[in-house]
C-alpha positions as CSV (number, residue, x, y, z in Angstrom):
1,X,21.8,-5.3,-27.1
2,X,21.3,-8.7,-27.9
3,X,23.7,-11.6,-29.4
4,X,22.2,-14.2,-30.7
5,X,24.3,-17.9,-31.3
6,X,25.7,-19.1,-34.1
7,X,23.8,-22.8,-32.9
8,X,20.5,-20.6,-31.9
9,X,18.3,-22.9,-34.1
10,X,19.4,-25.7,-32.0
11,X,20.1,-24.2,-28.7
12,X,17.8,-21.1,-28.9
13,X,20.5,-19.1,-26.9
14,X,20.0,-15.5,-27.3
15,X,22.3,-13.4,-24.8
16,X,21.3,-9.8,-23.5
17,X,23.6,-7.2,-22.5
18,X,22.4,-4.2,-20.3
19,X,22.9,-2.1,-17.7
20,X,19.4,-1.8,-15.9
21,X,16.3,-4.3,-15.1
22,X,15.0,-5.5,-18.1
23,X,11.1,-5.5,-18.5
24,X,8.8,-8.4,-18.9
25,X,7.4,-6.8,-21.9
26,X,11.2,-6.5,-23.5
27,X,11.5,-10.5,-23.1
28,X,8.0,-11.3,-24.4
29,X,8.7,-9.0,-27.4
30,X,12.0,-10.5,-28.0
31,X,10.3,-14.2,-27.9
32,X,8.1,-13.0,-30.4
33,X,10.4,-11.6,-32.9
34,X,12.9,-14.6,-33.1
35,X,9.6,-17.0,-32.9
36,X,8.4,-15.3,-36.2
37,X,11.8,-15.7,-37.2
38,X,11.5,-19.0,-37.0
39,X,8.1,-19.7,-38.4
40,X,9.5,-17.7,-41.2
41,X,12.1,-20.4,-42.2
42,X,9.7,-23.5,-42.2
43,X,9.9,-25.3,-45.1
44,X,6.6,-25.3,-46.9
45,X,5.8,-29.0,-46.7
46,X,5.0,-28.8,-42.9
47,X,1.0,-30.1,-42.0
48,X,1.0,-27.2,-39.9
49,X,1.0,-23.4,-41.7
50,X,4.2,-21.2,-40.0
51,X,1.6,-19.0,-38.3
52,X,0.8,-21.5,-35.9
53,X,4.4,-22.0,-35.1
54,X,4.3,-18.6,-34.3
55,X,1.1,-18.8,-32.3
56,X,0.9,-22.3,-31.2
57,X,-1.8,-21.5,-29.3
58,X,-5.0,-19.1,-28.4
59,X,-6.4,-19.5,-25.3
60,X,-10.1,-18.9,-25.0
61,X,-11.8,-17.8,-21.7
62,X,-14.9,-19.5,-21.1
63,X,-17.2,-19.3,-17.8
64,X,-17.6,-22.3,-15.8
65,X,-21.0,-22.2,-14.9
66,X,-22.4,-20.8,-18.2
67,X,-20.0,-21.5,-20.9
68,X,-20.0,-18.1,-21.9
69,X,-16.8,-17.0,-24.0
70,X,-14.8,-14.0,-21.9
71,X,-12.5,-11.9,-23.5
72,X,-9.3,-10.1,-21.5
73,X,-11.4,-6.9,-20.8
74,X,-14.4,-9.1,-19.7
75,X,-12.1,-10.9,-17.3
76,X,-10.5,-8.3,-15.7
77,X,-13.8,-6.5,-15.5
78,X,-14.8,-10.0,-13.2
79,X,-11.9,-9.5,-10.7
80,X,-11.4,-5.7,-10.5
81,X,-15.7,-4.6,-10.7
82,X,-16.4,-5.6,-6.9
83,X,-13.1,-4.4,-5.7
84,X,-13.8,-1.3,-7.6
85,X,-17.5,-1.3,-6.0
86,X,-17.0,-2.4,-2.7
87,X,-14.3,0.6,-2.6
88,X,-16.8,3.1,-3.5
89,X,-19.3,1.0,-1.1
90,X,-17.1,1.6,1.6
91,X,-15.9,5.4,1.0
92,X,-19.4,6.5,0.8
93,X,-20.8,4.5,4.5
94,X,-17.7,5.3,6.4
95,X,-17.2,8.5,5.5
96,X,-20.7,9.5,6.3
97,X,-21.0,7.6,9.3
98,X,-17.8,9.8,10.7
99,X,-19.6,12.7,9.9
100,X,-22.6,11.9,12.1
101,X,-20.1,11.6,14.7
102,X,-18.1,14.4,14.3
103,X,-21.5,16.3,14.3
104,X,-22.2,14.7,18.2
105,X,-19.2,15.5,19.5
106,X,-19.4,19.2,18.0
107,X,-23.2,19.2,19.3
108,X,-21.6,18.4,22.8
109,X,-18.9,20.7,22.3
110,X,-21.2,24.0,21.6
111,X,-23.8,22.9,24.3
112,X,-26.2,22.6,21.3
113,X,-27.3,19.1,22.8
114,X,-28.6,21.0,25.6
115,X,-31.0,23.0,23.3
116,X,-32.2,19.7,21.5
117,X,-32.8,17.8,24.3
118,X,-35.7,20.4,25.5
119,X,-37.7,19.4,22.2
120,X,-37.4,16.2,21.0
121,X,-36.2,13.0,22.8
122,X,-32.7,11.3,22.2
123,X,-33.9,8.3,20.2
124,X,-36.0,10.7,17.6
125,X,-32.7,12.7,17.4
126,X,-31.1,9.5,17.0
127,X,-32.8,8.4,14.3
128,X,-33.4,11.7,12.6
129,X,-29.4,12.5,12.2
130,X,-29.2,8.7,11.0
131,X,-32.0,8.8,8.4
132,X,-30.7,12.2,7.1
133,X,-27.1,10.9,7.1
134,X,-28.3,7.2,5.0
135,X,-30.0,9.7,2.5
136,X,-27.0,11.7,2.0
137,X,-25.1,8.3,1.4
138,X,-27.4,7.0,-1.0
139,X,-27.3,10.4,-2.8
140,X,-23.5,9.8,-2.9
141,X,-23.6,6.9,-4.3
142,X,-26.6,7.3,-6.7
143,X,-24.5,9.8,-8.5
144,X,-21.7,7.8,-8.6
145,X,-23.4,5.1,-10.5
146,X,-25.2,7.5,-12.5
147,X,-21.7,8.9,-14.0
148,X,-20.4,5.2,-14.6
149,X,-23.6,4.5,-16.5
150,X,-22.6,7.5,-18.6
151,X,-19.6,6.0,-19.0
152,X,-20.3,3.0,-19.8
153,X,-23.1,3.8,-22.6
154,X,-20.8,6.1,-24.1
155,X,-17.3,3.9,-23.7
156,X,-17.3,0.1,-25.6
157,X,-14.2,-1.5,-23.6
158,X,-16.2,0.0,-20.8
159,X,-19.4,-1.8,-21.2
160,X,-17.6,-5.1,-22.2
161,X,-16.2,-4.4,-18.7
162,X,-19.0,-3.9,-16.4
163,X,-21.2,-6.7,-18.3
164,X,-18.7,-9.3,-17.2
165,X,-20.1,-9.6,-14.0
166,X,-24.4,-11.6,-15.0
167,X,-25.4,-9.4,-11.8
168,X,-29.4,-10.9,-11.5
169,X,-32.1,-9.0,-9.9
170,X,-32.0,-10.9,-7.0
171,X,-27.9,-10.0,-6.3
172,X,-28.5,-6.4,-6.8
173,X,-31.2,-6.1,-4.2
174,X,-28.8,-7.9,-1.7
175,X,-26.6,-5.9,-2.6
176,X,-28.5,-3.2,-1.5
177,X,-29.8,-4.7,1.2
178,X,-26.2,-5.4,2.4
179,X,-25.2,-1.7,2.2
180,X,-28.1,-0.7,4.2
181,X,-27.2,-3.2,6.9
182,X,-23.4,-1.9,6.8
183,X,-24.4,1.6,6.8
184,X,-26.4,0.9,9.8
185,X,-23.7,-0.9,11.7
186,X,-21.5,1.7,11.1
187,X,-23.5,4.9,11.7
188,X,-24.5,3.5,14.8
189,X,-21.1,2.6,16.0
190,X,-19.6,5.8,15.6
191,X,-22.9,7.5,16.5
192,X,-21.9,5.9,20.4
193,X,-18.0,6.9,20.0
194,X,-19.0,10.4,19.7
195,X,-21.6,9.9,22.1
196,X,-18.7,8.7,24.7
197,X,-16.1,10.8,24.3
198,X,-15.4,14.6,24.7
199,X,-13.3,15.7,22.2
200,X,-13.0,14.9,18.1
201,X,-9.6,13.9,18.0
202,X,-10.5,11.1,20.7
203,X,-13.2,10.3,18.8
204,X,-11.5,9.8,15.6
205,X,-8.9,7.6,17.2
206,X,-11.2,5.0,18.6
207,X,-13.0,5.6,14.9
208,X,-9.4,4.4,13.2
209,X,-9.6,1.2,15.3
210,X,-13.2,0.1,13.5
211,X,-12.2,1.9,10.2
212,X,-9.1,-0.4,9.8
213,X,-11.0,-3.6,10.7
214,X,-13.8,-2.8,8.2
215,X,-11.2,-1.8,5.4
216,X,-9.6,-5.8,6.0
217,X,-10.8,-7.3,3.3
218,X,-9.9,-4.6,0.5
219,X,-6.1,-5.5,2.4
220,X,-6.6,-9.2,1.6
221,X,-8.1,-8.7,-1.7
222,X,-5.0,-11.1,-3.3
223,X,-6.4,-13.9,-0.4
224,X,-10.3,-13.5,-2.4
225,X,-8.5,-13.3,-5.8
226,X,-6.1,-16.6,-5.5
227,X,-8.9,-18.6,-3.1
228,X,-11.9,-16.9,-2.8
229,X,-13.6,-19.8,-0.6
230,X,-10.7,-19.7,1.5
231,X,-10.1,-19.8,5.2
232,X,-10.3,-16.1,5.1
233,X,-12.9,-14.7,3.3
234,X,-14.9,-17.0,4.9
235,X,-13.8,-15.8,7.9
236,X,-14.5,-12.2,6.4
237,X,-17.5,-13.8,5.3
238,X,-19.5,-14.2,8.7
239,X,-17.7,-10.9,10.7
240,X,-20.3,-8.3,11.1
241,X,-17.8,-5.7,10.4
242,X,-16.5,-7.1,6.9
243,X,-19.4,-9.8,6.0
244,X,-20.6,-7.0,3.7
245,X,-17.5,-6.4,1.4
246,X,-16.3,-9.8,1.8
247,X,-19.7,-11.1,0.2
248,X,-19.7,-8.3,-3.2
249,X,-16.0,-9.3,-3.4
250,X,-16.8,-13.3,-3.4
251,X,-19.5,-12.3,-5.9
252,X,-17.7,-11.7,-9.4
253,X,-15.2,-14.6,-8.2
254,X,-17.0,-17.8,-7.1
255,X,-20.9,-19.2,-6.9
256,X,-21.4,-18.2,-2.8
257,X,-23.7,-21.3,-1.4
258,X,-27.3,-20.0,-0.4
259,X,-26.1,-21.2,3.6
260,X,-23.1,-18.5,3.5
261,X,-25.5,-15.2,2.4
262,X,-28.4,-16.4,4.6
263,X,-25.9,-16.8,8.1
264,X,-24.2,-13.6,6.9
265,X,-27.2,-11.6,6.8
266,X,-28.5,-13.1,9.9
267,X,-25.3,-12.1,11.9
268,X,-25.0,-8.8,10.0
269,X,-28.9,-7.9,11.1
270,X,-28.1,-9.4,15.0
271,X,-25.4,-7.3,15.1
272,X,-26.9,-4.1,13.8
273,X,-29.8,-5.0,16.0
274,X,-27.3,-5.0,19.1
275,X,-25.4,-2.0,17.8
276,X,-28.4,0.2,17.4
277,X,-29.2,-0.8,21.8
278,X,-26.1,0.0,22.5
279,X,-25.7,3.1,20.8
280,X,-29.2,4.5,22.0
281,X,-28.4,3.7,25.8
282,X,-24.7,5.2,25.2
283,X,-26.1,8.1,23.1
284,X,-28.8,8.8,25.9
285,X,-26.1,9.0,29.0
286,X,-23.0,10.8,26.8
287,X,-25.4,13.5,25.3
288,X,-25.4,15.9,28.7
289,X,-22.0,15.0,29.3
290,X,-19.5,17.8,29.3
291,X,-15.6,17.3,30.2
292,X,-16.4,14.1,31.6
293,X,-16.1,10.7,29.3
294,X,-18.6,7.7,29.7
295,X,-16.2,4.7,30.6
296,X,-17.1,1.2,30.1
297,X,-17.8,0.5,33.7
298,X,-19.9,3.9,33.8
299,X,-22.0,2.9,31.7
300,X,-22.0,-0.5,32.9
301,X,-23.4,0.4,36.2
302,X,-25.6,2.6,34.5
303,X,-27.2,-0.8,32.5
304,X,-27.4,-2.3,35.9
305,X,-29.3,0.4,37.5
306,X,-31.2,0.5,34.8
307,X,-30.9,4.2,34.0
């Protein structure tokens, strides 16, 4: 319950008694009520109408850049839309790239490699399982968007939402072109984990250690929301396994300098580049490998031999 002073119009004292955690909303109402109060008992001859006593003032959201007015939905829509992407960005590439490698290690498992291998050579393999697995992704997400363009046509707040974000042609092909080279990274990453190792469980172990690096950034997403040309989405910025989210994520939230997305894309494609060796030389010695996992210094001496 509340008591409010004798003196309140001089002191504006207003004591609350309870016996639990009082919500934000309960104080904000309160300040409202005894503000209209207030505005009620103005005298008449005031230059200023009593309304505006109890609304002294009304913030308006404009853009920067373009000056365009924002309303509450529209900036929430700015913050939360990349997050909300770059999660759905990231569920669909992981989660596919661990099923190509679950699918190796199963393959080495029932012997089926051994069946394969007598028709068709590892890198067409290779390629085949990650060219059917990128189609599945994009399937994934292609119905994903399709349901949140239903959505969206059909739903007002939820078009006031997604139209915060002035996404050009030009940001949406990078933005494809970004998940391609993530998708990439990734399949062929775990592609060589299952390659390497001889049982699933191992192989989702080493998987955790890459899956919690890439999911970083979704961790930090207060850092990109308080400072997004920080220290640390820059960092995030130009680290093969997070440039990708960390750029959508900087997107709705700052103007990213032409330098930053051309040196990201160069490192991502470098590293893809790299990763895609790798995995073919690791895929091609793991594949007949039963019971017996390819170390580091294995496979090292293997490089050197040039097997």
């Amino acid at each position: 319950y509340l008591v409010i002073a004798d003196d309140y119009v001089l002191s504006g004292r207003v004591d609350l008694y309870t016996t639990r955690n009082v919500p934000a909303v309960l104080l904000n109402s309160v300040r409202d009520l005894m503000r209209e109060q207030l505005s009620a008992r103005a005298p008449d001859t005031l230059p200023l109408p009593p309304s505006r006593l109890a609304a002294p003032a009304v913030e308006v959201l404009r853009d920067v850049n373009t000056g365009q007015e924002l309303s509450e939905t529209a900036l929430v829509g700015r913050m939360m839309l990349p997050f909300i992407f770059v999660f759905i960005y990231f569920l669909a590439s992981s989660t596919t790239a661990q099923f190509l490698m679950s699918g190796v290690v199963e393959e080495k498992e029932n012997r089926l490699m051994e069946i394969l291998a007598t028709s068709i050579r590892p890198l067409e393999l290779l390629w085949g399982k990650m060219l059917g697995l990128a189609a599945l992704s994009f399937t994934q997400i292609g119905l994903w968007l399709a349901a949140g363009l239903v959505i969206v046509m059909m739903v007002e707040d939820a078009r006031e939402f997604v139209t915060a974000i002035p996404f050009a042609a030009g940001d949406i092909l990078l933005v494809v072109v970004l998940f391609v080279i993530n998708f990439l990274l990734f399949a062929s990453m775990m592609l060589a984990i299952g390659a390497a190792v001889t049982a699933e469980a191992e192989s989702r172990q080493l998987a955790g250690i890459f899956t919690f690096i890439a999911v970083l950034p979704m961790a930090a997403v207060v850092t990109f929301f308080t400072n997004p040309d920080g220290p640390l989405p820059l960092f995030f910025t130009f680290f093969p396994f997070t440039a990708a989210t960390a750029l959508i994520l900087r997107f709705g939230l700052t103007t990213i300098p032409a330098w930053q997305i051309a040196t990201s894309l160069v490192i991502q494609i470098v590293s893809v580049v790299a990763m895609m060796w790798l995995a073919a030389k690791i895929f091609r010695l793991g594949m007949l490998m039963y019971g017996k996992r390819l170390t580091p210094r294995a496979f090292w001496n293997a490089l050197r031999e040039g097997r």
